[in-house]
Structures are given as structure tokens and as C-alpha cells.
N, C-alpha and C positions, 0 to 999 in steps of 0.2 A: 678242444684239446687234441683230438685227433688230427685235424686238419694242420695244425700246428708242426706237431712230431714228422707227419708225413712231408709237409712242404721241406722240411730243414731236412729230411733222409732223402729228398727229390734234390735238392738243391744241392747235398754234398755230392750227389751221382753226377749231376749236370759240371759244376766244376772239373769232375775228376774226368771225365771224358773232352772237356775242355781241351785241358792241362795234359793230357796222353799224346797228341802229336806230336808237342815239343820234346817227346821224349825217346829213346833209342826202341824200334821199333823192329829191327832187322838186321842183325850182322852190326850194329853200330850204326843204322840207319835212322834217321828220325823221322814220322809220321810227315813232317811238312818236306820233306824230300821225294814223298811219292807223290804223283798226279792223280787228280781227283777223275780221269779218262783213265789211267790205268786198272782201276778197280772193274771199269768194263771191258776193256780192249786188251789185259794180262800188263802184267807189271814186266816194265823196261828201265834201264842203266837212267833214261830222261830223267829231270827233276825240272818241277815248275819255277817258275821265276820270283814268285813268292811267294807266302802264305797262303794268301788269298785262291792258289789255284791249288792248294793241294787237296789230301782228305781232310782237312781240319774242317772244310765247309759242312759236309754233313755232323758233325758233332757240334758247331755253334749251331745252327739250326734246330737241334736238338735241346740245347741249352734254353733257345729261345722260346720252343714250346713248353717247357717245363715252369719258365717264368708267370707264361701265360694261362698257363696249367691251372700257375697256384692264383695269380689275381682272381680268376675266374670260380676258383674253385673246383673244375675240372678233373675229374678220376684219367675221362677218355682221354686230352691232351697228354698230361704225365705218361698217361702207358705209350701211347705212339711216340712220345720220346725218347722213350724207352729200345721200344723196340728197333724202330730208325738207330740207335748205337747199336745196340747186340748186332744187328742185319749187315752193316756196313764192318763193321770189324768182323764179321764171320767170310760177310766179300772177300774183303782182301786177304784173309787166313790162306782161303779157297784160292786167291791170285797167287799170292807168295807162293803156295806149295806146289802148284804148277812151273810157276818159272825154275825153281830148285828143285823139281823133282820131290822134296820133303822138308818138312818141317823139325827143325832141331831147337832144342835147349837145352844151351849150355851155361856156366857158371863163367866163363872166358870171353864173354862178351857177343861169343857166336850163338847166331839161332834168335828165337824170341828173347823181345827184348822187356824192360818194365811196360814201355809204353801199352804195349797189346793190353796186358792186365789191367793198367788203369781204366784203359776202355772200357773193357768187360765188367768191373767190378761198377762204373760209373752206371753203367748201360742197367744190371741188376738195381742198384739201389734208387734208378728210377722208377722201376717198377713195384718196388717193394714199397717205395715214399705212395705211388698211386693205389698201393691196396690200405696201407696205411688211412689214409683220407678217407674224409666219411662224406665228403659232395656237398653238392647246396643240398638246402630242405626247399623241396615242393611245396608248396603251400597250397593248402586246399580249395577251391574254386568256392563259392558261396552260391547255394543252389539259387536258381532262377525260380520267376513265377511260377507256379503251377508244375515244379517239378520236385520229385523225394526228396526228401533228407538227404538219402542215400544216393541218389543218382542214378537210379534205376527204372525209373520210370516217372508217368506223369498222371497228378492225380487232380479232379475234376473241384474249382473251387466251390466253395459250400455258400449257397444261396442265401442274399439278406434276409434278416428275418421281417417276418409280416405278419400281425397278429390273425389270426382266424375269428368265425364266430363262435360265439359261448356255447359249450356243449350244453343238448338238450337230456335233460332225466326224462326218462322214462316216467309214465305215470304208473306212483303205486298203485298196486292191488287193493282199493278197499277192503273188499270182502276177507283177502287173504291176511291182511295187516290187523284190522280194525276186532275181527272175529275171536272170541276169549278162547283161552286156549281148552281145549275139550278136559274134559274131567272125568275122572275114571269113575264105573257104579260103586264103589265104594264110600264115594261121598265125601272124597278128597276135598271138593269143591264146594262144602257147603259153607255157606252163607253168602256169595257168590250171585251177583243177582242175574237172572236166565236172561237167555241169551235171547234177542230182539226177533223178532219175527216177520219177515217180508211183507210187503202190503199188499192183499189178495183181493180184487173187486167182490162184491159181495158175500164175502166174509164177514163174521162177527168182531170187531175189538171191542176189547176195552174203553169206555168212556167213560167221561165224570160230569156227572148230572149233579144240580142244585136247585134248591128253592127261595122263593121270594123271602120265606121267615128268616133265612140265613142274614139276609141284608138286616143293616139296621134303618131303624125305626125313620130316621130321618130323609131316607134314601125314598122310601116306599111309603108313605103318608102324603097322599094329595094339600094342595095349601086351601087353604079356607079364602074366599075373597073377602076385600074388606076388612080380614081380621089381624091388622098388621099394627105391632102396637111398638113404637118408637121406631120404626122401620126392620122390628124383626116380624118374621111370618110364625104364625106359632102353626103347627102340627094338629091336624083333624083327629080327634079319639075316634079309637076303635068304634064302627057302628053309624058314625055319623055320616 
């Protein structure tokens, strides 16, 4: 929207500074009656031979930037358009008021004429259509390889992954795992069965001894030869 507003307030400026030499400029003078050398070398009685050689030249040029201004989008073109009219009609102000000694305006046709104005007022709303305008948008660059987000720097990529070998545990503590938890002399821990005791070379343990009567009978009774009646063995009595 902006771009819009400003181009149509660039674009009335550029017309109006157009349209300003065709118009009484001096005493009844019109802008394409001055030479476009006179604005350097002081204004004289001369008049160019037509249009084409007077000051109208820098004002279409000026026009022409302003067009290109807006296709483009352009802030900088529009103000240089700008400026180039304000500059050139400040020139020849600076000429005229040297040849006549001063500058007059009157209501009589003598002195500054419309034309100067249009200039001027063209020359301003070129510059006003360029602050107007909001420009192209920039568009953001898309970070490369291996650099920020941000664009600030460059950061180092993160290496494929590659499995390792499986961590090793440590081996538990027997002693310190396996060991019942101590119990206070009050007997917190009774019925608790004690706690094992290391095995000492010629120390006493505990053993469990037995006797042959424990076995039974058929286990411990030698066979009798001979005495095997339908293929069972019968068992020797006591004594025999």
C-alpha cells in the first residue's frame, strides 16, 4: 500500500515539473524559451530553437527516473529525481537573479512566474512520494553448509553415529552385598540365621556324620548265593 500511495505522489511531482516549462517563468517568459547553457554560462536575450534544447531537458529526465524509480521499486532513483528538479530550478533562480540584479514577484505578470512553482512543488512531491515508499523486501539468504542459523558464524557438523561396545559392570562386592545386615545386641535380629563363616585351613567345622543303621535294610544286607527264588534275592538275617 505504501508503495502505491508513494508512486502516485512521485508521479504527480514528476508531471508537475514536466508541465512547469511550458509555463511563464520570467517576466512572461516560458521555461522552453531559456537555453539549457544558460543555466551554466548566465542567462541571455538567446532562446533555443526548440524544446528540445531548453531547461525542459533536465526535468524529463527527472520524470524519467521517477518512472524507473517506481517499476523498480526504488527509494534512491525517486529522490535523485527529486533532487535533479529542486537543483536545476534553484540554478536558474541563482541565473535569473544575477542577470536582473533581483528577483521580483508580482501579481502583473512581472517577476516569478507560475512556472518556477510548479517546478518546485513537483521537485518536493518527488521526494515526499520517495519517503512515502517502503522498497523492495530483502529476502533472507538461506544459511549454507555448516554455517548459523544466524550467520554469524560456522559451526563444526556432528559426526555419524557408530555404535560403541557394551559397557562393562563392574563386579559386585560379594562380601559387601551378600553379607546380612549387622543387628544390634538387643536381639533385633533374632531368629535370623548367623552369619557364615570363612573357611580357615585347620580349623574345626561343622559336619554331618552317619551310620550304616540309618540305611535301610535292603541297602546293607549282603545277598545270599544260590538263594534267589523266582529271580528275586532274598536278604541274609541278621547273624548269618
Amino acid at each position: 500500500m505504501r508503495n502505491v500511495l508513494g508512486s502516485l505522489v512521485a508521479l504527480v511531482g514528476a508531471a508537475a515539473a514536466v508541465y512547469s516549462p511550458f509555463r511563464n517563468w520570467y517576466d512572461g517568459r516560458h521555461g522552453t524559451e531559456y537555453r539549457i547553457q544558460d543555466l551554466f554560462n548566465g542567462v541571455t536575450t538567446g532562446r533555443p530553437g526548440d524544446a528540445g534544447g531548453s531547461i525542459l531537458i533536465p526535468f524529463a529526465f527527472s520524470a524519467l527516473l521517477v518512472v524507473i524509480g517506481i517499476l523498480l521499486r526504488s527509494r534512491l532513483l525517486v529522490t535523485v529525481a527529486g533532487l535533479i528538479t529542486l537543483a536545476f530550478t534553484v540554478l536558474w533562480m541563482v541565473r535569473v537573479g544575477i542577470a536582473e540584479h533581483s528577483l521580483a514577484i508580482s501579481s502583473g505578470g512581472r517577476g516569478l512566474g507560475l512556472g518556477v512553482g510548479d517546478a518546485l512543488v513537483g521537485g518536493v512531491l518527488m521526494l515526499l512520494g520517495a519517503g512515502l515508499m517502503a522498497g523492495r523486501r530483502v529476502r533472507a539468504a538461506a544459511p549454507e553448509a555448516g554455517t548459523a542459523p544466524g550467520g554469524t558464524g560456522a559451526y563444526a557438523a556432528a559426526p555419524p553415529y557408530e555404535p560403541g561396545p557394551a559397557p562393562r559392570h563392574a563386579p559386585h562386592d560379594v562380601a559387601a552385598h551378600d553379607a546380612p545386615a549387622p543387628h544390634d545386641a538387643a536381639g533385633s535380629g533374632a531368629g535370623a540365621p548367623p552369619p557364615a563363616r570363612p573357611y580357615e585351613p585347620g580349623a574345626e567345622h561343622d559336619t554331618l556324620s552317619f551310620s550304616s543303621a540309618d540305611l535301610p535294610a535292603e541297602l546293607t544286607d549282603p545277598e545270599e548265593p544260590g538263594g534267589t527264588a523266582g529271580g528275586a534275592t532274598r536278604a541274609r538275617p541278621p547273624g548269618e
